[in-house]
Residue, then its C-alpha position, 0 to 999 in steps of 0.5 A: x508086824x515083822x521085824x528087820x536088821x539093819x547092818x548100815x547106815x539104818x543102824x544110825x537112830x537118827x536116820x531110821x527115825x526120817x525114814x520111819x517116821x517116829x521118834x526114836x522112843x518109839x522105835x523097838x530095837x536091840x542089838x543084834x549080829x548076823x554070823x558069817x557076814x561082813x559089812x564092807x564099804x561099797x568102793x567108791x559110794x558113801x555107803x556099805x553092802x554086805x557080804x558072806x564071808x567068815x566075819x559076824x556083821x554086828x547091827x540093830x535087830x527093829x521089831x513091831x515094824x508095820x505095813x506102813x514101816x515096811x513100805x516107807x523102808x522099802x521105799x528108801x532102800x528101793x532107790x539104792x537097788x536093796x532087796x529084802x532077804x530072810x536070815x537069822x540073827x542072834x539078838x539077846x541070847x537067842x537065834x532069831x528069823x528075820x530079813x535083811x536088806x542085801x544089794x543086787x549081786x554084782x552091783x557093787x565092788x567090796x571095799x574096806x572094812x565099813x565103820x559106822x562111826x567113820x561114816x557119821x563123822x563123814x557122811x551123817x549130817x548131809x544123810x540126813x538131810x538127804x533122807x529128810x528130802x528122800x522121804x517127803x517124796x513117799x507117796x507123791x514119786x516112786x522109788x525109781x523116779x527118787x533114784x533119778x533125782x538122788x545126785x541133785x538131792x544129796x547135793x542139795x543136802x551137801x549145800x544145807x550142811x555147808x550152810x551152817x559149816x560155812x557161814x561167815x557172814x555179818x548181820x548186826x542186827x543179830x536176827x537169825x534164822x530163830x526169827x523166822x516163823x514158817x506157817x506153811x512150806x510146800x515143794x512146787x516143783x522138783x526134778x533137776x533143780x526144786x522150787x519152794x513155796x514159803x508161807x511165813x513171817x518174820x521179825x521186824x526192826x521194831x521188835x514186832x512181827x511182820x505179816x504172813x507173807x508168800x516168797x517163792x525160793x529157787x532150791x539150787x546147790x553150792x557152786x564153784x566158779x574159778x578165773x585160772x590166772x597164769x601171773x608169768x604171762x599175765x592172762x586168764x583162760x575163760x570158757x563159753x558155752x550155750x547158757x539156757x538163762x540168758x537164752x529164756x531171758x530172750x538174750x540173742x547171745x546165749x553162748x556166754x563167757x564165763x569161768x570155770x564153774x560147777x556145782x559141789x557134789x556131795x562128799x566134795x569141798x569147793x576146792x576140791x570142785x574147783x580143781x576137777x571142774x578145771x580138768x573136766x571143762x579146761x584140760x587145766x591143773x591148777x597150782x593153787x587157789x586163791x580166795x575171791x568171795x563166798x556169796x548168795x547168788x541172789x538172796x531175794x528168790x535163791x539158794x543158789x551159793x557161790x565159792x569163787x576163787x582165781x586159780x593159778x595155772x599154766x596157761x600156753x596158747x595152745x591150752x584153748x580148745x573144746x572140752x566137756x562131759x558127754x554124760x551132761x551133755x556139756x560142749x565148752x569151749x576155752x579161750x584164753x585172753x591177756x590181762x587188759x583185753x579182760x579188764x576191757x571187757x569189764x569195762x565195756x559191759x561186755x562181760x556179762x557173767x557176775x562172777x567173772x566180773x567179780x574175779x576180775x575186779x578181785x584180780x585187778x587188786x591182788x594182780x601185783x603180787x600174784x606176779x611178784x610172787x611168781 
């Protein structure tokens, strides 16, 4: 048995308990401070680092932590670049030797001073549906292949937390999600995106319960996609790029047009995606967004969630070019078309992305006073 401090974010009980496995009450923790070190936000991460300096790091001294605990904490921290290093801590009156999780030297900048309540009110909920992913992972990857993969989950875990922050939706038969029995849950598949299979029942309209059915269900993220909209020259700007849905459909038009869109990383609101996916993939800065619709993607077989919006901006013709992230290998090119040619394009089922097509429709209502306003 060995015993750990914790300075971060494993002083919050809730997130210790996913990692080790065990409920609090039986987690042996105290309070304890490491003299001559201070805790300070990693710039510009959702998370802290340490430093020695002339501050005292207060925190949770763990004791009776076993092989397992070891290897399940090492396995969490493994993927943040985290070592163990011995210290000494004072913990009930006394100087006591224990190890600590430091980072890498260099790898990450100090920033200001860190708060464990700012974090929580920030950070807590989406940690802990990451952590809760993270460690259904112990055993089946290693830390490094989580690290690889730790983008799309906290992503994954910024959709789950919306999902109760952000629901607005109408059910009159009142059933929710205490309705549903899960037998069993199992992750086919992870990397980029996830697939889960659900063994499960659920209440029937007569009060009854159905029958233990299987349903596959595609674990995307939130996205955003937004039509920009300039109201004194009545056109919108689209962009097209090579879309691997349409093309494993066997579509011999694969390139697509579309709005602007991307997913909600973690940390994010879909406002703020709107406004970064329009200057990275369109050059544009949007004046102000209007709201289109809040909706699943496909409710029988995804989590996928849209947040679609019309955004205003200034849209000149030499606004149209190529634009993209080299680093997700995006190569995007925006074209810029008046009012009527697009309302054509919906009309002749050429349009061919729902969203747009949804926008479109939401734009042919609400265009009169978007120009009035103007």
């Amino acid at each position: 048995m060995k015993s750990l401090f914790f300075y971060g974010t494993l002083r919050f009980m809730p997130l210790l308990t996913i990692v080790l496995g065990r409920a609090a009450d039986q987690v042996d923790a105290v309070e304890a401070r490491l003299l001559k070190h201070g805790v300070y936000w990693a710039k510009g991460q959702a998370f802290p680092t340490i430093c020695e300096d002339n501050g005292t790091a207060t925190g949770l001294l763990v004791r009776g932590l076993s092989d397992e605990d070891i290897a399940r904490l090492n396995f969490y921290e493994g993927g943040f670049d985290y070592a163990l290093k011995q210290v000494e801590v004072q913990a009930e009156g006394e100087e006591v030797p224990t190890e600590v999780y430091f980072p890498t030297p260099g790898l990450w900048d100090q920033g200001a001073p860190w708060s464990l309540d700012d974090w929580v009110t920030q950070w807590g909920d989406m940690t802990l549906q990451a952590a809760t992913e993270v460690m259904g992972y112990y055993g089946r990857f290693s830390a490094a292949e989580v690290a690889e993969m730790f983008p799309m989950v906290r992503a994954r875990a910024t959709a789950r937390v919306n999902a109760v922050r952000r629901n607005h939706a109408l059910s009159p038969s009142g059933f929710s999600g205490k309705d549903v029995t899960v037998d069993e849950r199992v992750r086919s598949y992870v990397n980029f995106f996830a697939l889960d299979e659900y063994d499960l029942s659920f209440r029937r309209y007569d009060g009854g319960q159905s029958d233990m059915v299987r349903r596959a269900v595609f674990v995307a993220t939130d996205a955003v996609i937004v039509l920009p909209y300039d109201p004194v020259r009545d056109r919108v700007l689209l962009v097209e790029q090579f879309r691997p849905g349409p093309y494993a459909r066997g579509d011999e038009t694969p390139w697509q047009l579309e709005p602007v869109a991307g997913r909600v990383d973690a940390g994010e609101t879909p406002e703020e995606t709107a406004h970064r996916e329009a200057q990275e993939e369109a050059g544009l800065a949007l004046k102000t967004l209007h709201d289109v619709a809040h909706c699943y993607a496909s409710p029988g077989c995804s989590t996928e969630y849209y947040n679609i919006y019309v955004g205003i901006a200034d849209l000149p013709d030499e606004v149209a070019g190529v634009a993209g992230l080299d680093s997700e290998a995006e190569d995007i090119r925006s074209y810029v078309f008046d009012y009527e040619t697009l309302m054509d394009m919906v009309d002749s089922m050429q349009a061919v992305n729902a969203p747009l097509v949804l926008a479109a429709l939401w734009l042919a209502r609400h265009r009169e006073g978007l120009r009035n306003a103007a």
